[in-house]
N, C-alpha and C positions, 0 to 999 in steps of 0.2 A: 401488423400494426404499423410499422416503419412504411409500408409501402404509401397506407392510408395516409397517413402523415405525410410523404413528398408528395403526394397529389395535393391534399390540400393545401402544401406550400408551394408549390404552382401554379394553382386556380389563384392563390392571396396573391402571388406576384405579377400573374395576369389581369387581375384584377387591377392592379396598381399600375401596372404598364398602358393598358385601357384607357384606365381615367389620364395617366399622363398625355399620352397619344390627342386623347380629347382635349385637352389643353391647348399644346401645341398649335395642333388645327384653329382652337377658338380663335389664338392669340393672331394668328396668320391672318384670319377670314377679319379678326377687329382691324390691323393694319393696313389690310387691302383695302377693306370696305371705309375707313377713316381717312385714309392717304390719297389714293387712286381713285373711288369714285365718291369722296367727300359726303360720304352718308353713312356717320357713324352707327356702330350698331348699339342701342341702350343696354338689352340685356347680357353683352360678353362679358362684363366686366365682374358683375354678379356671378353667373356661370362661372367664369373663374374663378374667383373668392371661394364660391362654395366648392368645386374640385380640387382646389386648394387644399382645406379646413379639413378635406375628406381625404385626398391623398395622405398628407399628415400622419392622423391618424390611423389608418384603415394601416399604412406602412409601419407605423410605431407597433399597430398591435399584433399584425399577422406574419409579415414581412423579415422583419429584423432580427439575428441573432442577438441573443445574450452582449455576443462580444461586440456587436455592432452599436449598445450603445452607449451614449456618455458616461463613463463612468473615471475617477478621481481613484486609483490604483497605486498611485506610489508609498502607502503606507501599506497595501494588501501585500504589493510586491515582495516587503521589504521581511515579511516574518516568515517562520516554516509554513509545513502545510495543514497544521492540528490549526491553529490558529488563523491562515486562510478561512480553514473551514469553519470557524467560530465567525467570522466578519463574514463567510454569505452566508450564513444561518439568520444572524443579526439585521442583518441586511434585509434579505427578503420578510422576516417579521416584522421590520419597518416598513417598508412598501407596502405588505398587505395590510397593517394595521394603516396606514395612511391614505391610501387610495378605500380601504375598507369603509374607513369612517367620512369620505366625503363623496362615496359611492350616492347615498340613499336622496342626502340634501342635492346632488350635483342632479340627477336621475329626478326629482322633483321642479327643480330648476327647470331642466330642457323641457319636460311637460309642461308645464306651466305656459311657454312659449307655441303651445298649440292653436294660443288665442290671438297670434300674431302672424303675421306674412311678409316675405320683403318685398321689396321696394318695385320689382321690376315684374318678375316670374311670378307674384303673388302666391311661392312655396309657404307652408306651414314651415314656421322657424323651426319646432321642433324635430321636423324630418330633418332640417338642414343639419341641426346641432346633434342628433342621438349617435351622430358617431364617434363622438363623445364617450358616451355612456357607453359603449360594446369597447371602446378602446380601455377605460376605467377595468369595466369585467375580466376585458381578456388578461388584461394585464394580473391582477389577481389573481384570476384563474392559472397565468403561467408561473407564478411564483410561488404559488400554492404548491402545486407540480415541484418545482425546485424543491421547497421548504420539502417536501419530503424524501427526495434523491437528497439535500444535504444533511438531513436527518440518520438516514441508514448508516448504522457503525462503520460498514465497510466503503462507504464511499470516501473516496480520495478526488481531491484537488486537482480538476481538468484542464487541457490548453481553452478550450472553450469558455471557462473561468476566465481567462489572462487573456489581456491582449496582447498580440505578438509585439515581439519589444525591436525597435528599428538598431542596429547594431552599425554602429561607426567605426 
C-alpha cells in the first residue's frame, strides 16, 4: 500500500512540475513574442491564469504534506500530547464539517458555469474551475483518513503533526 501511495505522490508532484514547467515556457514565449517581435500573444495570459488556479490547487490537494501547511501552532505546541490529540481530532471535524458543508453548493457553482467560456481559449469555465471541487474532495477525503488515525486509542502525537521548530 505504501508503495501505491509514493507512486501516486510522484505522478501528483509530476504533475505539478509539468504544469509549472508549462508556465515558465508560456511566460518566456509571452516576453519574447511581446518584447522582441512586438506581436503579443492574447491567449498566454489566460493560459497562465488558468495553470495558475490549477497548480494551486492540484498542489494544495495532492502534493502537500500535513506539515507543509499553514497552520497557527503555538497554542498546539504549548500543551501535552493527550491534548495535542484533542486539537487535531477537533480540527480535522472542523475541516471536514467545513469544507463538507460548502462541498455540495461550491460543486453546483462550478457546474453552473458550464454555460460559460472565457475570454480568449473559449474553455468551458467549469473545466477551468472543477479543480476546485477535486481539491474541496480530496481535502475531506484526507482528513477523513486523519480523523480516524487521531481517533485510535493508541495513536500518539507525530513530528508529522508539529512543524519543526527553527532553534536559535
Amino acid at each position: 500500500m505504501k508503495t501505491i501511495l509514493l507512486w501516486f505522490q510522484r505522478i501528483a508532484d509530476g504533475v505539478a512540475v509539468t504544469m509549472l514547467a508549462a508556465m515558465f515556457l508560456i511566460f518566456c514565449a509571452q516576453i519574447f513574442s511581446r518584447y522582441v517581435l512586438n506581436a503579443p500573444i492574447g491567449w498566454s495570459s489566460e493560459l497562465l491564469l488558468t495553470l495558475w488556479l490549477w497548480v494551486i490547487f492540484w498542489t494544495g490537494a495532492f502534493c502537500l504534506r500535513n506539515k507543509d501547511h499553514i497552520r497557527f501552532d503555538l497554542l498546539f505546541l504549548s500543551v501535552p500530547g493527550k491534548v495535542q490529540r484533542i486539537f487535531l481530532i477537533l480540527s480535522a471535524i472542523g475541516i471536514i464539517i467545513g469544507f463538507g458543508i460548502s462541498f455540495l453548493p461550491t460543486w453546483d457553482y462550478i457546474t453552473f458555469y458550464k454555460i460559460k467560456k472565457s475570454a480568449i481559449l473559449k474553455w468551458r469555465l467549469d473545466y477551468v474551475f472543477s479543480i476546485y471541487g477535486v481539491f474541496l474532495g480530496v481535502i475531506i477525503l484526507r482528513y477523513g483518513i486523519a480523523l480516524i488515525q487521531y481517533l485510535n486509542p493508541n495513536y500518539k502525537v507525530q513530528d508529522d503533526d508539529k512543524d519543526e521548530q527553527v532553534e536559535e
